[in-house]
N, C-alpha and C positions, 0 to 999 in steps of 0.2 A: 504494500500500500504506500502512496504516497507521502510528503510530508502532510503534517495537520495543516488545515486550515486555522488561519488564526482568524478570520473574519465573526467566530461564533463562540469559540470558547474554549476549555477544556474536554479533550476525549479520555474517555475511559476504556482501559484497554480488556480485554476479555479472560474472565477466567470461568470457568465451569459454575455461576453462581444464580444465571436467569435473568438476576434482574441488580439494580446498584444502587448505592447510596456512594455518593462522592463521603460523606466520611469513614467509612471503614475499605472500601476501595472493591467492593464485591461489584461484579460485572458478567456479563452475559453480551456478545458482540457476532453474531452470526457472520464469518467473510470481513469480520475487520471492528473498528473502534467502533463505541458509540457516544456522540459528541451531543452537549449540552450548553445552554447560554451560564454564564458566571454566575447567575443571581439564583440557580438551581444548584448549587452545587451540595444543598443538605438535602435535593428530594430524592424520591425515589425514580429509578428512571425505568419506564418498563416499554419495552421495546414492543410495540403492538405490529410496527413495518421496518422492514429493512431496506436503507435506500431510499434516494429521493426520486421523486417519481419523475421530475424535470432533468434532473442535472447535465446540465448543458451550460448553466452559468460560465463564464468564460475564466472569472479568478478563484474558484472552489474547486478541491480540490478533497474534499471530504468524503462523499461517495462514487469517487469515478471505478473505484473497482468494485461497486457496488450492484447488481442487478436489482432494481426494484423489486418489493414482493408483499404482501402482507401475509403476517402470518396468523397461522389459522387457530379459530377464536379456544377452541380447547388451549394450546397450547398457552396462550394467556393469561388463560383461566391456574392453569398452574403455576403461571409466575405470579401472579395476585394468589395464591394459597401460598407460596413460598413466602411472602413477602409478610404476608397476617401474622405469619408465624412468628414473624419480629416483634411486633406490637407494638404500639404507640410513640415509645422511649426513642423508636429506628428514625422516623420520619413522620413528617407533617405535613408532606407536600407530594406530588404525583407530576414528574416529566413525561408524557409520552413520546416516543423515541419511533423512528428516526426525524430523517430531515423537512418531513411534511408528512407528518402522521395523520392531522385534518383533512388530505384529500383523501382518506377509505370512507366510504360508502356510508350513510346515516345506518345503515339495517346492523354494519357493521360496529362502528364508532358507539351508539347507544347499547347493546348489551356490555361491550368493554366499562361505561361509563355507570352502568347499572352495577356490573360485578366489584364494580370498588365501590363505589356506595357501599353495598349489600356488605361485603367482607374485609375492607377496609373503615369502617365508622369514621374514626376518628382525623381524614385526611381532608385537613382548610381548601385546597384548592387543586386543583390539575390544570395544565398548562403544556403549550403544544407549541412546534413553528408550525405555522401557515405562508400563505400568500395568496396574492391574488386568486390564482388558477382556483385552489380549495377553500375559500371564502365563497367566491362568487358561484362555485356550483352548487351551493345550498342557500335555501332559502330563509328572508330572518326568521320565520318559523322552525325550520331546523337548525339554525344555530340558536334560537329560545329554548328549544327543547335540551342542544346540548348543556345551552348554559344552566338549565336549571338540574342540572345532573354532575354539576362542579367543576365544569369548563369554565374558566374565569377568565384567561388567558391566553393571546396568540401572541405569539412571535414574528414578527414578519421583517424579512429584509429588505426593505425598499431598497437602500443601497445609493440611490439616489432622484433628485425630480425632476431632471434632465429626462426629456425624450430621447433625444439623441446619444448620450450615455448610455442610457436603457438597452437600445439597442445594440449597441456596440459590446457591451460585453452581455448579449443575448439572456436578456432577465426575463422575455417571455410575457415581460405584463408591461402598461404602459401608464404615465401618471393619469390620465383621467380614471382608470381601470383600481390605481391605490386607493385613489380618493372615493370609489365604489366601493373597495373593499372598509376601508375607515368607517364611512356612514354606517355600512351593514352589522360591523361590530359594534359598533355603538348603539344602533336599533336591538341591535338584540341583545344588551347589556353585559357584552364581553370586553375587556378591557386589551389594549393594544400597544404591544413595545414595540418600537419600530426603530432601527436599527438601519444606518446611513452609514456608507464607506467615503473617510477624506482620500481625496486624492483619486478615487473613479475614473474621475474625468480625464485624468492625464494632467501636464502639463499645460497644453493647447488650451481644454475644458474645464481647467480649474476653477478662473471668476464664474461662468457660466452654470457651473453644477454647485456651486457654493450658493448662489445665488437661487438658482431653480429648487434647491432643495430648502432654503428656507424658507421660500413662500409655499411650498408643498408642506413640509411642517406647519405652519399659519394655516391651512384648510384644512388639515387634518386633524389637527389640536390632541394629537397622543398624549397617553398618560406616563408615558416613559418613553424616553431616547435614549440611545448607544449610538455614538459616534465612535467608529471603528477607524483603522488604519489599512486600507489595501496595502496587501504584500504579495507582489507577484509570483505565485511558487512554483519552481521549475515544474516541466512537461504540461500545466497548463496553455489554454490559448493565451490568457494574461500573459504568462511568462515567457510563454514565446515570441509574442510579440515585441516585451520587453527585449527580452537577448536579440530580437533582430532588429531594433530601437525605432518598432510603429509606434510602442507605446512607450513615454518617459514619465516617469513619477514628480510629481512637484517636489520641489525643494524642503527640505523640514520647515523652515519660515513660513514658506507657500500654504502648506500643510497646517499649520499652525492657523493661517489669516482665511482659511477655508473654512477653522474653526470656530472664529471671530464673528464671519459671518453669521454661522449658523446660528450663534449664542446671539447677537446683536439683530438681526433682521426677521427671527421667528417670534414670534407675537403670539404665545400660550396661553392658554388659560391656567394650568395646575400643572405641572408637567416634572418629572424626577429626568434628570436629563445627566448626561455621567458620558464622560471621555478617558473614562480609569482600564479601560481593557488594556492587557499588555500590549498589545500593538502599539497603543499611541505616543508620542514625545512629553505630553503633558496632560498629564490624568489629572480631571479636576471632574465632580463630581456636587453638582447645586439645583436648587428648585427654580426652576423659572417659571413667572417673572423674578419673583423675591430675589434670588440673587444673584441676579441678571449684571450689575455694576461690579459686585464682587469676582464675578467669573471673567468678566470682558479685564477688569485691572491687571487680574493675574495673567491674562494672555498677552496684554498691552505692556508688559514689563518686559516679558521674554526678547517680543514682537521691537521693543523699543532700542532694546542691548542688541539685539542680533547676535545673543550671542550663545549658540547651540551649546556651552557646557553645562546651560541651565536648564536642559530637555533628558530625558531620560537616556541613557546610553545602548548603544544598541546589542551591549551582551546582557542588559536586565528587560529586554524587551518580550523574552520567554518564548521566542519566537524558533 
């Protein structure tokens, strides 16, 4: 398998265990890792698909040796009895796994979402990546039905609001298409982290996707943002394109004033908004609007010295 994607988080690598909880390191990974956003790293993660059902994304690199699949609902049903058997003390939380677990079927998705009710009692919340493609083919009725079954959350990578980025590293969805997906979770009171890569755009695209994505941000109004760092990973098309120099990465500074943007021209309502993934140069981590001045100063200092020894270095980048 290739290297991790750091665009999404920590992977969990497989041991003979079903199902994981990032603090005891227990894992189950059918054909390779299975990877989760940072903020999951005490749920449980129970693997209902393997594989993303797209992956054609141009800079992931997470399931390319992956064949989609889902797997079948018995087999599930044993890793939620594996899992009961911890009890309460194990976890509080429910990741379904893999990388778009929300495009299986409602006939599907809701007995899953039943059987942990049913023999999990005690778990706050389940949480999932989506995106467009698995949003929009159900309807807010089926995502009401899931949410009231402990679906609280999707994950989605927008990546960026650039059309023309979109296309270019083949995201498969378009920004009028987010902004469909956004309404719908909101109609049907699922809650939405949405997750934007600096630097997408290249070099060339940098003002333009700094720009497109923060008024995509202002229409969307998420309840949570990740601002990630593209990192081209070799045998990718990204990183190919890099080594063959179609695509060039903006400069750390650049990179930095892409963040600026984002912090400075998106217009939130309540929003937990965080640049802390190891990817990035300078992980800050604030409620916007409230500390909207506080985040813009700290970038505006960096931004003012130019002087990269006050960015994270690139051997604690975890990359």
């Amino acid at each position: 398998m290739g290297p991790p994607d750091p665009h999404r988080g920590s992977a969990v690598k497989s041991i003979p265990a079903f199902v994981t909880t990032a603090s005891d390191g227990r894992g189950f990974a059918p054909g390779g890792s299975v990877y989760r956003p940072p903020s999951e790293a005490e749920s449980l993660l129970l693997q209902v698909s393997v594989g993303c059902s797209h992956n054609r994304c141009a800079y992931c690199a997470m399931y390319r040796e992956k064949r989609f699949a889902i797997r079948p609902f018995d087999d599930v049903v044993a890793l939620i009895d594996d899992a009961a058997a911890w009890g309460p003390g194990a976890f509080r939380r429910v990741f379904l796994c893999d990388g778009d677990a929300l495009v299986l079927p409602q006939v599907k998705l809701v007995p899953i979402l039943e059987t942990i009710r049913a023999k999990l009692p005690w778990v706050e919340r389940v949480a999932t990546y989506g995106d467009c493609r698995s949003v929009l083919r159900k309807s807010v009725e089926e995502l009401r039905e899931l949410a009231g079954l402990g679906l609280a959350l999707v994950y989605h990578g927008v990546e960026t609001g650039d059309d023309e980025a979109m296309t270019s590293i083949v995201k498969g969805s378009t920004r009028d298409q987010v902004i469909a997906t956004a309404d719908r979770l909101r109609e049907a009171g699922i809650a939405h982290s949405v997750i934007v890569l600096l630097g997408i755009g290249g070099a060339d695209g940098s003002e333009r996707h700094a720009r497109e994505t923060a008024s995509l941000l202002t229409r969307i109004d998420p309840v949570y943002v990740g601002a990630l760092t593209v990192t081209p990973v070799p045998g990718t098309p990204l990183g190919i394109a890099e080594a063959e120099g179609r695509f060039v990465l903006p400069t750390k500074m650049r990179l930095l004033e892409e963040l600026r943007v984002l912090v400075a021209d998106s217009d939130l309502t309540r929003c937990r908004f965080s640049s802390n993934h190891a990817s990035n140069y300078l992980p800050l981590r604030a409620t916007l609007p409230d500390d909207r001045a506080a985040m813009l100063a700290a970038i505006d200092r960096v931004l003012a010295s130019g002087d990269e020894g006050l960015l994270k270095p690139e051997w604690a980048r975890g990359l």
